[in-house]
C-alpha positions in Angstrom: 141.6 16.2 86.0 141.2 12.6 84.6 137.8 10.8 84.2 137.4 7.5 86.1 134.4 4.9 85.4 133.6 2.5 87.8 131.3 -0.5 86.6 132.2 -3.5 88.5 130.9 -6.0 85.8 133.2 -4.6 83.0 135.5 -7.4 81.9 138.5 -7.0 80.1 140.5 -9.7 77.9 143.8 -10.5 76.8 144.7 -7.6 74.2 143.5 -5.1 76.9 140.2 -4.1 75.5 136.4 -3.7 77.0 135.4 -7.6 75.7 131.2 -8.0 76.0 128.3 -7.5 73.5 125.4 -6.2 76.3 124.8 -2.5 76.6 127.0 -1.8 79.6 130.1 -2.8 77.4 129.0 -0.9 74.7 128.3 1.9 76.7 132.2 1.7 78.5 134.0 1.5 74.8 131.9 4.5 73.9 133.3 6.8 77.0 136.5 5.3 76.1 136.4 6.6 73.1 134.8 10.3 74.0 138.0 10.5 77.2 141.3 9.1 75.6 143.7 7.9 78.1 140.4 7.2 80.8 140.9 4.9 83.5 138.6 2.0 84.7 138.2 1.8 88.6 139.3 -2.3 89.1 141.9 -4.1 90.0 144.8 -5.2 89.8 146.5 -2.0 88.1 147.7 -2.7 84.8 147.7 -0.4 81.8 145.3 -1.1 79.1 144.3 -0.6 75.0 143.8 3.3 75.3 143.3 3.5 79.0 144.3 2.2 82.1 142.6 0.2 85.3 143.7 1.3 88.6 142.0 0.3 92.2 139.9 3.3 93.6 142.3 3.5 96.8 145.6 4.1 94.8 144.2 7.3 93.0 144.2 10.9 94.4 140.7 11.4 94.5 141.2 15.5 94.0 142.5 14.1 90.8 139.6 12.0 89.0 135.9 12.9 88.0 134.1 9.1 88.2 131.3 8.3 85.7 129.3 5.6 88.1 127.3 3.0 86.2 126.8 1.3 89.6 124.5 4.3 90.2 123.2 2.9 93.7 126.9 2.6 94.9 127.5 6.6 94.2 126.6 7.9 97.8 129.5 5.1 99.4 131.8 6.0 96.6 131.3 9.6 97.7 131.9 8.5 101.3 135.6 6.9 100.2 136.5 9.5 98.4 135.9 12.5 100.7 137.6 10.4 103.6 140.5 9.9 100.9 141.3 13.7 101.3 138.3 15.3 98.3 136.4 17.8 99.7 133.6 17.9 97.0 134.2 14.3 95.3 132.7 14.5 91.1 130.8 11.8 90.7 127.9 11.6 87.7 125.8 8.7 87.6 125.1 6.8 84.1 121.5 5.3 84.6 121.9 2.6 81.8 119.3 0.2 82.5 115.6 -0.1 83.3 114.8 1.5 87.1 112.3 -0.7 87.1 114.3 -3.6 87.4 115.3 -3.0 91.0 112.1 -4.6 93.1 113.0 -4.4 96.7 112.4 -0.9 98.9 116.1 -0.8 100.0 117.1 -0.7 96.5 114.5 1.9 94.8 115.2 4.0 98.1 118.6 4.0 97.0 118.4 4.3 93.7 116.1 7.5 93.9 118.3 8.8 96.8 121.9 8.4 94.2 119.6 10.3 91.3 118.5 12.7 93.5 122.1 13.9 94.8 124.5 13.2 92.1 124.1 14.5 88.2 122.5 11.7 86.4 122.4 10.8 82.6 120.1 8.2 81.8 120.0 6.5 78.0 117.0 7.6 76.6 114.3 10.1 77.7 112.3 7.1 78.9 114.8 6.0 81.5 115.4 9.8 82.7 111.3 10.1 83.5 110.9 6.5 85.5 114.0 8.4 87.2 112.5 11.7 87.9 109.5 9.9 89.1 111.4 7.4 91.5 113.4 10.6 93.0 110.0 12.4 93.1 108.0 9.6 95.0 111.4 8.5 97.5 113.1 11.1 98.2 112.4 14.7 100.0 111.3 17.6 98.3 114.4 19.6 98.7 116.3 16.8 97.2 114.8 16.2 94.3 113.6 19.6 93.2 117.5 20.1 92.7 118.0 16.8 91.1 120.2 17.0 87.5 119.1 14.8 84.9 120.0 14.7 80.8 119.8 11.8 79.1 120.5 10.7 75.3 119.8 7.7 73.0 122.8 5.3 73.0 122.4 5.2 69.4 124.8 3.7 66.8 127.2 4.0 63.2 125.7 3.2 60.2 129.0 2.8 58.9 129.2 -0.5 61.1 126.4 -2.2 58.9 127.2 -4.6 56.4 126.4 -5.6 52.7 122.8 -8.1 53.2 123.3 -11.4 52.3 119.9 -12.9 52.4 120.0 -16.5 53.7 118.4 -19.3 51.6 116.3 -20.3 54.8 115.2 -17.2 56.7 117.1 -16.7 59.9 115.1 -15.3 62.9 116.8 -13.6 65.7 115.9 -14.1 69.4 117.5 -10.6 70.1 118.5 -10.6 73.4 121.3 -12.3 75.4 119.9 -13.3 78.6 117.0 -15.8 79.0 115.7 -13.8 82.4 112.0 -13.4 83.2 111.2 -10.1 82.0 112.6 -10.9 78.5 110.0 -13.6 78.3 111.7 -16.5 76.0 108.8 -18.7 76.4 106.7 -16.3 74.3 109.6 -16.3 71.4 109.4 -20.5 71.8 105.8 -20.4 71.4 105.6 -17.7 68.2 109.1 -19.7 66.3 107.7 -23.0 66.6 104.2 -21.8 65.0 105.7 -20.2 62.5 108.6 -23.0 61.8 105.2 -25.5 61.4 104.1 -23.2 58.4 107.3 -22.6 56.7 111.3 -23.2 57.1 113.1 -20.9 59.4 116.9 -21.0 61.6 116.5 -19.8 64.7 119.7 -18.1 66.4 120.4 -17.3 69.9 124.0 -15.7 70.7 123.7 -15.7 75.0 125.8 -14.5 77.7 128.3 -17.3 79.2 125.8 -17.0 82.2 122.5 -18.0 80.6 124.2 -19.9 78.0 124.6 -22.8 80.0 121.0 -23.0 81.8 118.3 -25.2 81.3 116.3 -22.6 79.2 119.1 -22.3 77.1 118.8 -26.7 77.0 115.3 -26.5 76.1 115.9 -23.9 73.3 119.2 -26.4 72.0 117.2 -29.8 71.8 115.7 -28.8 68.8 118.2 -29.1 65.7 116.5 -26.1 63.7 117.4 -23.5 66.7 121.3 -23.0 66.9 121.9 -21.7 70.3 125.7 -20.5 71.1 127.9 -18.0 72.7 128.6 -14.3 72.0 130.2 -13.3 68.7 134.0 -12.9 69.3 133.9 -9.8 67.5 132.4 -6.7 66.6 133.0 -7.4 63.1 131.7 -10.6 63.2 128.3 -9.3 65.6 127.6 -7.3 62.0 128.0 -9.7 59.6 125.8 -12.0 61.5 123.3 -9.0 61.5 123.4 -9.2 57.5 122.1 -12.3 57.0 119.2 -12.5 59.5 115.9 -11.9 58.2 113.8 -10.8 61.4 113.6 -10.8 64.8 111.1 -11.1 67.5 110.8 -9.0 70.7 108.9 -10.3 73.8 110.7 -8.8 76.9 108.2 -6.8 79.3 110.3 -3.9 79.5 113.5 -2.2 78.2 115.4 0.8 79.5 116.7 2.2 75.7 117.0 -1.4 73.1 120.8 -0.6 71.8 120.0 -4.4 70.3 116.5 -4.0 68.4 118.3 -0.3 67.2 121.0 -2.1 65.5 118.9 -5.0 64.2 116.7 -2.5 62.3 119.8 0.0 61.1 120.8 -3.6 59.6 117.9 -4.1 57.9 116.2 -7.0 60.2 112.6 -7.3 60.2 111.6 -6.1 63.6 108.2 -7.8 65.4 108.0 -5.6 68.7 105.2 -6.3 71.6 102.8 -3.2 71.5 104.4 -1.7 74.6 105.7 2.4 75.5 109.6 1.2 75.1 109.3 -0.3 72.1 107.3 2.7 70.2 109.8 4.5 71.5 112.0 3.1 68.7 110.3 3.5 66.0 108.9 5.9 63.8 105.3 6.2 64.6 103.1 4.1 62.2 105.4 1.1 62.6 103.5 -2.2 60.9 104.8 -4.5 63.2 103.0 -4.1 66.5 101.8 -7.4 68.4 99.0 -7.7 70.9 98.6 -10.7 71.3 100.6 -13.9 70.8 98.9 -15.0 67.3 99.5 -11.8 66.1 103.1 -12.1 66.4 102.7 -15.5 65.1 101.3 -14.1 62.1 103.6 -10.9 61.7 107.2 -13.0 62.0 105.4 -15.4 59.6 104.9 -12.3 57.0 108.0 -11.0 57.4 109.9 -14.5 57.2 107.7 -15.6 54.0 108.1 -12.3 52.2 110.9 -10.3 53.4 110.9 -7.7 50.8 107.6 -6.9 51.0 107.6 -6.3 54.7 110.6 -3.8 54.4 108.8 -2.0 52.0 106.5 -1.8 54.6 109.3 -0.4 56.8 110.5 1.5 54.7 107.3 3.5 53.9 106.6 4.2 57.2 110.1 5.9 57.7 109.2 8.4 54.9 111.7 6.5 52.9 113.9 4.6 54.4 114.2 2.8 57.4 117.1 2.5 57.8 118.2 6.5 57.4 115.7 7.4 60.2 117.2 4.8 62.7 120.4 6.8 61.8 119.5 10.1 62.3 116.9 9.3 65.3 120.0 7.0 67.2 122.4 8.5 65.8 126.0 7.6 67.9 127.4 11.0 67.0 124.4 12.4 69.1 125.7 10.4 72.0 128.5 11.2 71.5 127.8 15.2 72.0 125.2 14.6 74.4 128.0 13.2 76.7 130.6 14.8 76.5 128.3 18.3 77.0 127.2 16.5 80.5 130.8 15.8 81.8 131.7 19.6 81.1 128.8 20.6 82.5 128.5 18.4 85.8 132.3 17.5 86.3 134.6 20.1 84.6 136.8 20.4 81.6 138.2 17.1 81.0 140.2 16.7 77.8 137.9 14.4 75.1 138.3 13.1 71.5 
């Protein structure tokens, strides 16, 4: 038995690797790395850097267990592959991102249908509750009183963070690569340019190729003090950046998990989170950095840019120590990484892992 994932937005480049920076790339390298010698449902079949890609038709279905990150798709791909010859088709859906993003009936009917038949593992306890409570309100009692559901923080290596190299002008992080509604951006345009009137700052934005190239991204780039660009090329590259911004501020509405606040912090970036349930979630409780209202982000990113040290202390203290240490050990990757292999065993069978 082989595991299969199927995300149709997973992009692969030249040297045969997952390429990407958002969480669903992430989140495909880390199951790559948990199930050596995986394969990626796509096409055209080619063999890959540690796994390989292979069209859904060409493989024996009786043969693969799929981890579906396009949870709504999972009843059709059970449809295909118990017409392709499986009598009782594995399939475990990966519920990565906020349920709250899909608005129309068709799609939360079909969302809390997919939860409610296949095993689902959601990433973080947050996501698996607006799931329970989706399968509870659309689907039938019988459904989803049998419903599966585990989840896990994504989580991350602090062996990835770098050395700090504090910059001579304090660089603030929009920290987030899409520009979409629910992230807000004109809130982070209002607070930077406050605070940029009071006192020197660099602002960075590193966006997807899709919103890189809209006219928010335009209105962000006019001004020279905000450097607006693509993606880092590398890993490697995504962390050094990390050690040498100061802060960040956070405006969007809603976030199913945060993998890029989580790494921020384990790097030691000042974090200014909206007072909302996701964000808290984060954080140890007690966390200084808690806006309201607009001019109290103004004020907070303005602290935190003007006297850096004294707001990690601040951090620091209310982490019993160290910040950094308790967004280790409360995301920690190797957590993740027991977490998911525990639900594969479980829900599709003993499949051969790292």
């Amino acid at each position: 038995m082989k595991l299969a994932i199927k995300w149709d937005a997973v992009k692969i480049d030249e040297t045969g690797r997952v390429s990407g920076h958002s969480a669903g790339d992430t989140l495909v390298r880390r199951i790559l790395r948990n199930f050596p010698d995986s394969i990626l449902i796509g096409s055209p079949a080619r063999r890959a850097d540690g796994f390989s890609v292979s069209p859904l038709e060409i493989l024996d279905p009786n043969e693969i267990a799929v981890i579906n990150m396009d949870v709504v798709d999972s009843p059709r791909l059970w449809q295909k592959m118990h017409a392709a010859g499986a009598s009782k088709p594995r399939i475990m859906n990966f519920m990565w991102w906020p349920p709250r993003d899909m608005k129309t009936v068709e799609g939360i009917a079909s969302m809390a249908l997919s939860c409610a038949l296949f095993p689902t593992f959601a990433n973080s306890e947050r996501t698996a509750s607006e799931v329970r409570e989706i399968a509870q309100k659309w689907t039938v009692k019988p459904l989803h009183e049998q419903m599966q559901l585990g989840w896990v923080n994504l989580g991350f290596r602090l062996a990835h963070v770098q050395p700090r190299q504090e910059p001579e002008i304090p660089v603030v992080l929009y920290p987030s690569i899409y520009l979409s509604a629910r992230k807000r951006p004109e809130i982070f345009l209002e607070v930077v340019q406050w605070v940029r009137r009071q006192t020197p700052i660099r602002v960075e934005m590193r966006l997807h190729e899709t919103h890189l190239v809209s006219e928010a991204a335009m209105k962000f780039s006019h001004r020279d003090w905000i450097w607006v660009g693509p993606l880092t090329a590398t890993r490697q590259s995504y962390w050094e950046a990390l050690a040498r911004t100061t802060a960040f501020l956070a405006t969007t509405s809603e976030e199913s998990y945060g993998i890029e606040y989580v790494e921020a912090l384990g790097a030691g970036v000042i974090g200014i989170f909206p007072d909302l349930p996701w964000a808290h979630a984060l954080v140890p409780e007690g966390y200084p950095f808690f806006y309201k209202t607009i001019d109290e982000a103004k004020n907070m990113l303005w602290r935190a840019v003007v006297n850096p040290k004294e707001a990690r202390a601040e951090l620091d203290a209310c982490a019993g120590g160290s910040i950094q240490k308790w967004i280790g050990d409360h995301h920690s990757d190797d957590a993740f990484d027991d977490a998911l292999i525990a639900a594969v065993t479980d829900w599709l069978g003993d499949i051969p892992h790292a």
